[in-house]
Jmol script that loads the backbone (N, CA, C; Angstrom):
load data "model"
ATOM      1  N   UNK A   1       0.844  -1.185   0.000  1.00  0.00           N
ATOM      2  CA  UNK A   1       0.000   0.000   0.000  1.00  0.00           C
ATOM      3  C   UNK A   1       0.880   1.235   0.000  1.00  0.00           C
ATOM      4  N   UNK A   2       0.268   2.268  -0.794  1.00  0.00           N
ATOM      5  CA  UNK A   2       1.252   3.749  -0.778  1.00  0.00           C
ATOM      6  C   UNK A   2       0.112   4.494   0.042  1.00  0.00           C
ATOM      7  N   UNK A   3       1.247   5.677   0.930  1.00  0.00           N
ATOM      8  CA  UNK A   3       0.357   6.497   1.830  1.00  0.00           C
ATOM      9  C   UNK A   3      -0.577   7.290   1.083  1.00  0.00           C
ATOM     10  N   UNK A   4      -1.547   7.676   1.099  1.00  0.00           N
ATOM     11  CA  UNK A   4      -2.624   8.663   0.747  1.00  0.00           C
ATOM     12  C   UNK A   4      -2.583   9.630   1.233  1.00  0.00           C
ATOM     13  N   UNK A   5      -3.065  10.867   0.295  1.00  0.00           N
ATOM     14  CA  UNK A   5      -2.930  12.337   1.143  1.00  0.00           C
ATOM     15  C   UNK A   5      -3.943  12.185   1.840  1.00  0.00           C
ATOM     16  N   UNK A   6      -3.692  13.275   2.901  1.00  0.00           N
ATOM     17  CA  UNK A   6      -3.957  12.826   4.384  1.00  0.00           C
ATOM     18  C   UNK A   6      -5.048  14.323   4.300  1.00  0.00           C
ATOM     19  N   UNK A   7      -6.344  13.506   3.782  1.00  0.00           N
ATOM     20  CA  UNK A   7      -7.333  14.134   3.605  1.00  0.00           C
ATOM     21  C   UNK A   7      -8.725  14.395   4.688  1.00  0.00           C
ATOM     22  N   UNK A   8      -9.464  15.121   5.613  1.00  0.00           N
ATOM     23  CA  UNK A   8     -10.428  14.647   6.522  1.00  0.00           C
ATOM     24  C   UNK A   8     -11.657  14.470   5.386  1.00  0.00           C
ATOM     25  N   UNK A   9     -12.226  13.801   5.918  1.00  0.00           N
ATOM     26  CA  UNK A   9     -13.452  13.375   5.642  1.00  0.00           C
ATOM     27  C   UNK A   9     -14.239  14.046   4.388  1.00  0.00           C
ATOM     28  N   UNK A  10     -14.126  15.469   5.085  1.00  0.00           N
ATOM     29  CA  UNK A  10     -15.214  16.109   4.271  1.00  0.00           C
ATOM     30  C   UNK A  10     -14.674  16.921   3.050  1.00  0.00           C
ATOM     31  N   UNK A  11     -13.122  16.461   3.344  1.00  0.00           N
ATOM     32  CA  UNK A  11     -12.121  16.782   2.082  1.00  0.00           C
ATOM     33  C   UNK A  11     -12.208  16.282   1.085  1.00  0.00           C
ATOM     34  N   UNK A  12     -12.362  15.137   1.095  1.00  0.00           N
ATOM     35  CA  UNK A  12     -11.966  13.584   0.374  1.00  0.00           C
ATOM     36  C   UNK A  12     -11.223  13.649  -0.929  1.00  0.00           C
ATOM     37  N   UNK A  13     -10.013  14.303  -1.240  1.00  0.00           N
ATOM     38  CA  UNK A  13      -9.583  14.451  -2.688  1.00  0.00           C
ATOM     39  C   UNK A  13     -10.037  14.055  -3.841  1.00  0.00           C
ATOM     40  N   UNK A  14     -11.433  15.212  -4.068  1.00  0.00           N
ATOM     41  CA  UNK A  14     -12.530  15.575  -4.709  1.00  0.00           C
ATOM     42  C   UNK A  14     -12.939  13.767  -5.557  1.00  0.00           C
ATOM     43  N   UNK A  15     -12.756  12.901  -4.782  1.00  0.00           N
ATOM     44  CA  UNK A  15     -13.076  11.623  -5.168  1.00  0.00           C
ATOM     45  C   UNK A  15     -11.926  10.807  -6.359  1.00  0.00           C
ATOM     46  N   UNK A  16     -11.099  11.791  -6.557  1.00  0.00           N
ATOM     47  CA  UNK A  16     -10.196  11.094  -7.548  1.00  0.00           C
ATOM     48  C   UNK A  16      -8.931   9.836  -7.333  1.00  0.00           C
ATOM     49  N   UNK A  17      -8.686   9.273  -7.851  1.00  0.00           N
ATOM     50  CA  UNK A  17      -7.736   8.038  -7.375  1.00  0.00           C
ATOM     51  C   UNK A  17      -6.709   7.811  -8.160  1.00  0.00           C
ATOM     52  N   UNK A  18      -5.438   8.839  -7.349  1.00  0.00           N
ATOM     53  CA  UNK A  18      -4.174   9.104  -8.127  1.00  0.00           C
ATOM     54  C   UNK A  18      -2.757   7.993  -7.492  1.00  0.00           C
ATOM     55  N   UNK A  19      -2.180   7.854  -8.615  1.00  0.00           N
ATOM     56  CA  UNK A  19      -1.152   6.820  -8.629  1.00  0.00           C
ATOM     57  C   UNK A  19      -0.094   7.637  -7.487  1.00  0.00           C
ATOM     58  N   UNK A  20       0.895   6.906  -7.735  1.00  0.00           N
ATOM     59  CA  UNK A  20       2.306   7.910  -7.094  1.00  0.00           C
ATOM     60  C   UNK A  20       2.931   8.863  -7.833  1.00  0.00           C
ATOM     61  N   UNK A  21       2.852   9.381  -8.690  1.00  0.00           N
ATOM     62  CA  UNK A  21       3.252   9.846  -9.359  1.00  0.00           C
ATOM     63  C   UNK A  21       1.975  10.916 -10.042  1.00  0.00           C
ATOM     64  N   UNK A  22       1.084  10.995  -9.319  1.00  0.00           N
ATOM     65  CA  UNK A  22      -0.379  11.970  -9.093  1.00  0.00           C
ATOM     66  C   UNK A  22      -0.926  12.189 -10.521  1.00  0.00           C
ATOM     67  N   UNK A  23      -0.927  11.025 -11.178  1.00  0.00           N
ATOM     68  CA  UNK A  23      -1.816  10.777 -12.275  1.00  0.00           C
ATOM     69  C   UNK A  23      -2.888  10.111 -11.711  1.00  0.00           C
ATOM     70  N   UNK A  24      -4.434  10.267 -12.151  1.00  0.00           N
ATOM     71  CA  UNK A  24      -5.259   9.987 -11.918  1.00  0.00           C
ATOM     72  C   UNK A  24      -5.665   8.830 -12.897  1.00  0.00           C
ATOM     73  N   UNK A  25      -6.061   8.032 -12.128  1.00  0.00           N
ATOM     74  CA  UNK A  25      -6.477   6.350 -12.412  1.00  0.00           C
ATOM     75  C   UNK A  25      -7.849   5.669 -11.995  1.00  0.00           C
ATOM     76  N   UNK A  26      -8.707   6.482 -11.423  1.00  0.00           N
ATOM     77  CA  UNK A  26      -9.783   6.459 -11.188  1.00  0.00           C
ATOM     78  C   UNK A  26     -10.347   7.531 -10.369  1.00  0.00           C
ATOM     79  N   UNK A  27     -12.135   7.152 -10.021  1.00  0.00           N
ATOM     80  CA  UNK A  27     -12.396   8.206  -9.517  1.00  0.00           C
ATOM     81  C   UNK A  27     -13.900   7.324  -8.557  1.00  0.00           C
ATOM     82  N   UNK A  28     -14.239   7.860  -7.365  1.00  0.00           N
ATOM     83  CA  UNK A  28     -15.025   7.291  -5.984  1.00  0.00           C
ATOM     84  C   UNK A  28     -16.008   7.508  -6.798  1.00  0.00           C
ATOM     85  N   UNK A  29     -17.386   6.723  -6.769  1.00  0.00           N
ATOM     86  CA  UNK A  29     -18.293   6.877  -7.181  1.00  0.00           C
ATOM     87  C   UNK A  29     -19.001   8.624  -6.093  1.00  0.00           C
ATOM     88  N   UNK A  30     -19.797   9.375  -6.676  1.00  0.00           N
ATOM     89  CA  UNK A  30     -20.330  10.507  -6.200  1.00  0.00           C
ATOM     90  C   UNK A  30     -20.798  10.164  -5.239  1.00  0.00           C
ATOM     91  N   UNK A  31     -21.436   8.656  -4.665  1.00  0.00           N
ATOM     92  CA  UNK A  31     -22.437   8.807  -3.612  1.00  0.00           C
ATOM     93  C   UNK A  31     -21.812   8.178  -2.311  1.00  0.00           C
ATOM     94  N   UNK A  32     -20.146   7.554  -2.875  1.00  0.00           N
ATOM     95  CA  UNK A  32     -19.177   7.852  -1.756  1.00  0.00           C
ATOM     96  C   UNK A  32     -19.045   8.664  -0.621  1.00  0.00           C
ATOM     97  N   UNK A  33     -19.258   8.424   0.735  1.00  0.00           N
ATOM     98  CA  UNK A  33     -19.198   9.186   1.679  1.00  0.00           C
ATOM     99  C   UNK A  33     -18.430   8.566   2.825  1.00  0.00           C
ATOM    100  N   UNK A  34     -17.300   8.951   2.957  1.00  0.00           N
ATOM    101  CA  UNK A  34     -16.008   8.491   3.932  1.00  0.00           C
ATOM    102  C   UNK A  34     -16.504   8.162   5.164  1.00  0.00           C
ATOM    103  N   UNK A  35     -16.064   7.387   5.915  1.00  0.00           N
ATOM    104  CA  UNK A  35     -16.674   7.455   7.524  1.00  0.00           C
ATOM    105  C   UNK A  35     -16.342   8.779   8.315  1.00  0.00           C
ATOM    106  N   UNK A  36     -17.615   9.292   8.596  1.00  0.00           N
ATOM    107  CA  UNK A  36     -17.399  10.724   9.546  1.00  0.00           C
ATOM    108  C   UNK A  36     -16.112  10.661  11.076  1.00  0.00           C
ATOM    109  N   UNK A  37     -15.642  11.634  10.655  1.00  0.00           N
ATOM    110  CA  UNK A  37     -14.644  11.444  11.766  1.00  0.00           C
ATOM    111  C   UNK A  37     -13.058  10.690  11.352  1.00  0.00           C
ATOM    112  N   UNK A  38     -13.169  10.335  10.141  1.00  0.00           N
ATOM    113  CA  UNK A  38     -11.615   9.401   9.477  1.00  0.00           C
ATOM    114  C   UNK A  38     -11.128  10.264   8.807  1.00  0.00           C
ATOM    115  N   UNK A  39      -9.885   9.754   8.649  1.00  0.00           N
ATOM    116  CA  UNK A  39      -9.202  10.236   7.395  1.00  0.00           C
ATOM    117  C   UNK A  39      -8.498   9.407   6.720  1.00  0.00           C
ATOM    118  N   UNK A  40      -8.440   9.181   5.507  1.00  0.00           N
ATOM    119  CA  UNK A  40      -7.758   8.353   4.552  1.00  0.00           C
ATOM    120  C   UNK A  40      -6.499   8.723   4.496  1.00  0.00           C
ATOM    121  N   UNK A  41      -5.759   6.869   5.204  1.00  0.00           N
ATOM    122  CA  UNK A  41      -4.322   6.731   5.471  1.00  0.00           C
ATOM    123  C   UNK A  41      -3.221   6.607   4.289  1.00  0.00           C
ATOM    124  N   UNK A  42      -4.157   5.595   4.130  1.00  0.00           N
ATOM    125  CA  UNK A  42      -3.448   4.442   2.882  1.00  0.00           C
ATOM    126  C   UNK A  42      -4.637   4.185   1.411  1.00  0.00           C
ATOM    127  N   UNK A  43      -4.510   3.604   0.414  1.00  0.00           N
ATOM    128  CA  UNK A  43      -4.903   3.787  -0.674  1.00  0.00           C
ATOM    129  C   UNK A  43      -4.173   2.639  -1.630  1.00  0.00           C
ATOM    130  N   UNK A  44      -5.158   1.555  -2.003  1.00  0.00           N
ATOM    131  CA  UNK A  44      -3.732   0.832  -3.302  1.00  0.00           C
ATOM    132  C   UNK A  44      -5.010   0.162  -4.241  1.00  0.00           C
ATOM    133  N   UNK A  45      -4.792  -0.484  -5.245  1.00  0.00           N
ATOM    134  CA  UNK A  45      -5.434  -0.960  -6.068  1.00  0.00           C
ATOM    135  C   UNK A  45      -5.875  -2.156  -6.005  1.00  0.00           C
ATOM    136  N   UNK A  46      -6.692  -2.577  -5.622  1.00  0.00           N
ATOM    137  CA  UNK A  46      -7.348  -4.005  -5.003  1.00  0.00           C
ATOM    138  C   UNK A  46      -7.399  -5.102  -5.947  1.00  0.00           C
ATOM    139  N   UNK A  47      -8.164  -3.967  -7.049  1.00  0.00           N
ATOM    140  CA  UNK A  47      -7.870  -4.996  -8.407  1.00  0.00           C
ATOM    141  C   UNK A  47      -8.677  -3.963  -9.236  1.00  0.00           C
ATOM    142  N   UNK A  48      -8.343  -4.699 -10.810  1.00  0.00           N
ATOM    143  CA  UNK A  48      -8.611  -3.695 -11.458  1.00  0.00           C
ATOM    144  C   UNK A  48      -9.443  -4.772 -12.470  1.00  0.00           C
ATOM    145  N   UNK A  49     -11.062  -4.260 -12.741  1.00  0.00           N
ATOM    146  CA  UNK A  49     -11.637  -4.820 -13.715  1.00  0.00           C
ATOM    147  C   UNK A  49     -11.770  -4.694 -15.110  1.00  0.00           C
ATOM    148  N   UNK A  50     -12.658  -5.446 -15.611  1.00  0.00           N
ATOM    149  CA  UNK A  50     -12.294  -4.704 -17.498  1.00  0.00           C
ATOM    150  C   UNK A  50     -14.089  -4.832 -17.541  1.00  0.00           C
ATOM    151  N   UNK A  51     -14.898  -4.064 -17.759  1.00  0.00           N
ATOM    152  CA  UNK A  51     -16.381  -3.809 -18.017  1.00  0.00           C
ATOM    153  C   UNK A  51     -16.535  -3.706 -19.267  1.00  0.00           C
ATOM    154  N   UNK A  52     -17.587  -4.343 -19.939  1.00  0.00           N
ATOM    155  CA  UNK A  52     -18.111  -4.344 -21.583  1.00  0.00           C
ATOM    156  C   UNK A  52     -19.394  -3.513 -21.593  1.00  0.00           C
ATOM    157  N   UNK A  53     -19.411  -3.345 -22.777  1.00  0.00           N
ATOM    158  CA  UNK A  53     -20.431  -2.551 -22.993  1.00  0.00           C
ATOM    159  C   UNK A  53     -21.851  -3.574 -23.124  1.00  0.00           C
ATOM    160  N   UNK A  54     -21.549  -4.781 -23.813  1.00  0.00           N
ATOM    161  CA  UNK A  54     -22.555  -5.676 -23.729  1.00  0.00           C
ATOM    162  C   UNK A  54     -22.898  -6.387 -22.272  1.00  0.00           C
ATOM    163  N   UNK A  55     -22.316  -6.228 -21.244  1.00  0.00           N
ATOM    164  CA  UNK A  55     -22.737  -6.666 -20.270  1.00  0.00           C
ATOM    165  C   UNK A  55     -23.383  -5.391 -19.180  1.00  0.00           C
ATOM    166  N   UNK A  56     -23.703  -4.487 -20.153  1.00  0.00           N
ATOM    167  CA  UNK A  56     -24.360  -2.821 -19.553  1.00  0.00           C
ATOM    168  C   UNK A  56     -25.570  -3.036 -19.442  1.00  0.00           C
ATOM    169  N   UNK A  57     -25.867  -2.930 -18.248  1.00  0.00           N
ATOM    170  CA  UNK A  57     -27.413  -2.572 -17.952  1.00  0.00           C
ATOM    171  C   UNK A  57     -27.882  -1.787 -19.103  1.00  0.00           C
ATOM    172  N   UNK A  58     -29.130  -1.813 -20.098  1.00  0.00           N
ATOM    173  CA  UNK A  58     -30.149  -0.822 -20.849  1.00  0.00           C
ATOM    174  C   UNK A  58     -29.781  -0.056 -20.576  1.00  0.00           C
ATOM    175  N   UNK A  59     -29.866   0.763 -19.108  1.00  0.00           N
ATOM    176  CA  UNK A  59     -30.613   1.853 -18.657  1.00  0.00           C
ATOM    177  C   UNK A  59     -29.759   3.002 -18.359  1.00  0.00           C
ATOM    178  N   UNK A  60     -27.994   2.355 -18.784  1.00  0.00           N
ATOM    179  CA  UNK A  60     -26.699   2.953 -18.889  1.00  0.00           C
ATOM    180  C   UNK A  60     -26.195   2.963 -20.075  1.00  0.00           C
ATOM    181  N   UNK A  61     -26.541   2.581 -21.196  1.00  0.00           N
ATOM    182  CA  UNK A  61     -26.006   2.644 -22.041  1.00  0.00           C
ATOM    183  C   UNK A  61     -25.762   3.456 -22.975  1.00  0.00           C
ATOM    184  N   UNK A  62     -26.179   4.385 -23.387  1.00  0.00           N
ATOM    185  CA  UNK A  62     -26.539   5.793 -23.359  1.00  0.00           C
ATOM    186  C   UNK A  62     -25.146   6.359 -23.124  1.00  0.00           C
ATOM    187  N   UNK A  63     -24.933   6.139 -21.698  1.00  0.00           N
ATOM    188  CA  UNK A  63     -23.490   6.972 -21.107  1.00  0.00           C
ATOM    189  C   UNK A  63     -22.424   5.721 -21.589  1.00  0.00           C
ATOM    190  N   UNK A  64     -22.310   5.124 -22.511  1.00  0.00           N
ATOM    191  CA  UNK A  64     -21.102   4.119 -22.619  1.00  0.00           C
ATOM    192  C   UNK A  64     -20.750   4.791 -23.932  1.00  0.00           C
ATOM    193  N   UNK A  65     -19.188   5.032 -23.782  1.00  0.00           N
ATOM    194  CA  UNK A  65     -18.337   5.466 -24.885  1.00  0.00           C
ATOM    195  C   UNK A  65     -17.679   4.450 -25.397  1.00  0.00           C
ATOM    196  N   UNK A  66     -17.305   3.015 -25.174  1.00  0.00           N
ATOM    197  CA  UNK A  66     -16.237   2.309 -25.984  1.00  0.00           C
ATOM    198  C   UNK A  66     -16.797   1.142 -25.580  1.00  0.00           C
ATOM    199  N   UNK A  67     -16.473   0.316 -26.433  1.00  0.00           N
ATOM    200  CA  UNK A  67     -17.067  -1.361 -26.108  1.00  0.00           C
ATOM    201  C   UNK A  67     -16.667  -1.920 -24.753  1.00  0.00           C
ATOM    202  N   UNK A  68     -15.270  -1.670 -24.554  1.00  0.00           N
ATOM    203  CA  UNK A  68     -14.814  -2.236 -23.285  1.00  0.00           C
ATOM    204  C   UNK A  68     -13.783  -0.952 -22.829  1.00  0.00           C
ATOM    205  N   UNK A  69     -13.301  -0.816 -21.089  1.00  0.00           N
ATOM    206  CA  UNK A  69     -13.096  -0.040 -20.375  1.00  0.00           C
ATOM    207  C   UNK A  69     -12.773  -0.795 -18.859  1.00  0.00           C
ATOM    208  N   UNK A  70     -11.492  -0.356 -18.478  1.00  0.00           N
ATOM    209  CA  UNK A  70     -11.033  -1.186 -16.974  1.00  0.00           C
ATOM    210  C   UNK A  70     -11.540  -0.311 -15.922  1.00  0.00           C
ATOM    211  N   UNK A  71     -11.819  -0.816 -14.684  1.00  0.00           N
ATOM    212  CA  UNK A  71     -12.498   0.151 -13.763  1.00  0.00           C
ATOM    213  C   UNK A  71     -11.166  -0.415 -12.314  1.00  0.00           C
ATOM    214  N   UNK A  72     -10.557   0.404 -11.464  1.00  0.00           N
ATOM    215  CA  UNK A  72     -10.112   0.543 -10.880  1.00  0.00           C
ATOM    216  C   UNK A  72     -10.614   0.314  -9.250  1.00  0.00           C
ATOM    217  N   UNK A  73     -10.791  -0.961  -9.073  1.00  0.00           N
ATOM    218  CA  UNK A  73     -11.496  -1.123  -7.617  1.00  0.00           C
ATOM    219  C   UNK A  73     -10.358  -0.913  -6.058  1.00  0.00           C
ATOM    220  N   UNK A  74     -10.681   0.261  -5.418  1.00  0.00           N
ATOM    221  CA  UNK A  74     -10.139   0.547  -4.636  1.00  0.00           C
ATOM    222  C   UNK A  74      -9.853  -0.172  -3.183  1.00  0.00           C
ATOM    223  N   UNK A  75      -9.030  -0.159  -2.733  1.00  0.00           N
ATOM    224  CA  UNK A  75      -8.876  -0.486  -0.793  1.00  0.00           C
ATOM    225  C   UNK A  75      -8.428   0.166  -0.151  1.00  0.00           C
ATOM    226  N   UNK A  76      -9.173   1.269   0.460  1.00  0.00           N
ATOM    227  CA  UNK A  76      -8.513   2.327   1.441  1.00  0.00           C
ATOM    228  C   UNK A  76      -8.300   2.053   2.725  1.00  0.00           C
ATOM    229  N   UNK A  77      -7.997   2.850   3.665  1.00  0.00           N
ATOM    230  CA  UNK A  77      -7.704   2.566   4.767  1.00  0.00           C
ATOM    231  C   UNK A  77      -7.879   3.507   5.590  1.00  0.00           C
ATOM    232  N   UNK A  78      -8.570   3.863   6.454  1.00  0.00           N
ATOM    233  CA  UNK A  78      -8.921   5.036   7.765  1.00  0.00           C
ATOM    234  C   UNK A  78      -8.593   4.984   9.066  1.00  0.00           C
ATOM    235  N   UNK A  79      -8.166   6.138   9.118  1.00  0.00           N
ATOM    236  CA  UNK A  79      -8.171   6.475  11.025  1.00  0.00           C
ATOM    237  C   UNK A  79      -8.774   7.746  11.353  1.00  0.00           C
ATOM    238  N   UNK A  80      -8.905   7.523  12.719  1.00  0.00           N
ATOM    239  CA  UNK A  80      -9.599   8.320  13.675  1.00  0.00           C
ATOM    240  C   UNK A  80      -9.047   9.829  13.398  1.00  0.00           C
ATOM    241  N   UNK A  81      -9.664  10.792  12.770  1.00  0.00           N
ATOM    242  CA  UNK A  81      -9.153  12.030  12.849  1.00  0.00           C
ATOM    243  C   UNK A  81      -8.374  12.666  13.867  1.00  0.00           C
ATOM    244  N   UNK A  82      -7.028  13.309  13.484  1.00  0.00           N
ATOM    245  CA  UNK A  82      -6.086  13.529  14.836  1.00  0.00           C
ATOM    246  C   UNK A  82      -5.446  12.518  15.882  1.00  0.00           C
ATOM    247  N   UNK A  83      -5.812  11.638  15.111  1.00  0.00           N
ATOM    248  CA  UNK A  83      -4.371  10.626  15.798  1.00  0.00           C
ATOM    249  C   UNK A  83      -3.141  10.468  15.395  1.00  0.00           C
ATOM    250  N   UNK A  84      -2.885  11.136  14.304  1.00  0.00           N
ATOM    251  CA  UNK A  84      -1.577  11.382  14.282  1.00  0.00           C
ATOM    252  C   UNK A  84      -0.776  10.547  13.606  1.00  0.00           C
ATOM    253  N   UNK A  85      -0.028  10.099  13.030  1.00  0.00           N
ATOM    254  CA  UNK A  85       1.258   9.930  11.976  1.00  0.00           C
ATOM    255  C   UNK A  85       2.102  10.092  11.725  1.00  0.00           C
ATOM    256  N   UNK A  86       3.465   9.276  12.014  1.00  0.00           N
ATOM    257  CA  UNK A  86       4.578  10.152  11.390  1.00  0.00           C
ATOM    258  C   UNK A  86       5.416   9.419  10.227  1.00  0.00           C
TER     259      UNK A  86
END
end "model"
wireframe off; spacefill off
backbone 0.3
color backbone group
């Protein structure tokens, strides 16, 4: 796992999910909401899927740009706001 910026809660680095090198590689779904009171420690790539367009719900398809597309499934890690780190 690589450390994560050390964001509170209601920060949450506007949902985006950047490598080490602070290229962005995914992004939290919008209705993501951190546990109140944490802050995101750690951050790594859990696994990474490949989604088709033929296996798209109807009712999304509409918003699908390319037949196939990898989606970036996250594993973060939290602590108690103000406990500290070094």
């Amino acid at each position: 796992m690589v450390p994560a910026a050390r964001a509170a809660a209601g920060e949450f680095f506007n949902g985006l999910l950047n490598d080490a090198g602070g290229n962005t590689v995914g992004r939290l779904a919008r209705a993501f909401d951190p546990p109140k009171g944490m802050i995101c420690i750690q951050a790594r790539a859990a696994a990474i899927i490949i989604r088709r367009r033929d296996e798209t719900e109807a009712d999304y398809l509409s918003r699908v740009c390319c037949d196939a597309w990898e989606v970036v499934i996250p594993e973060l890690v939290f602590e108690p706001a103000g406990k500290g780190r070094t």
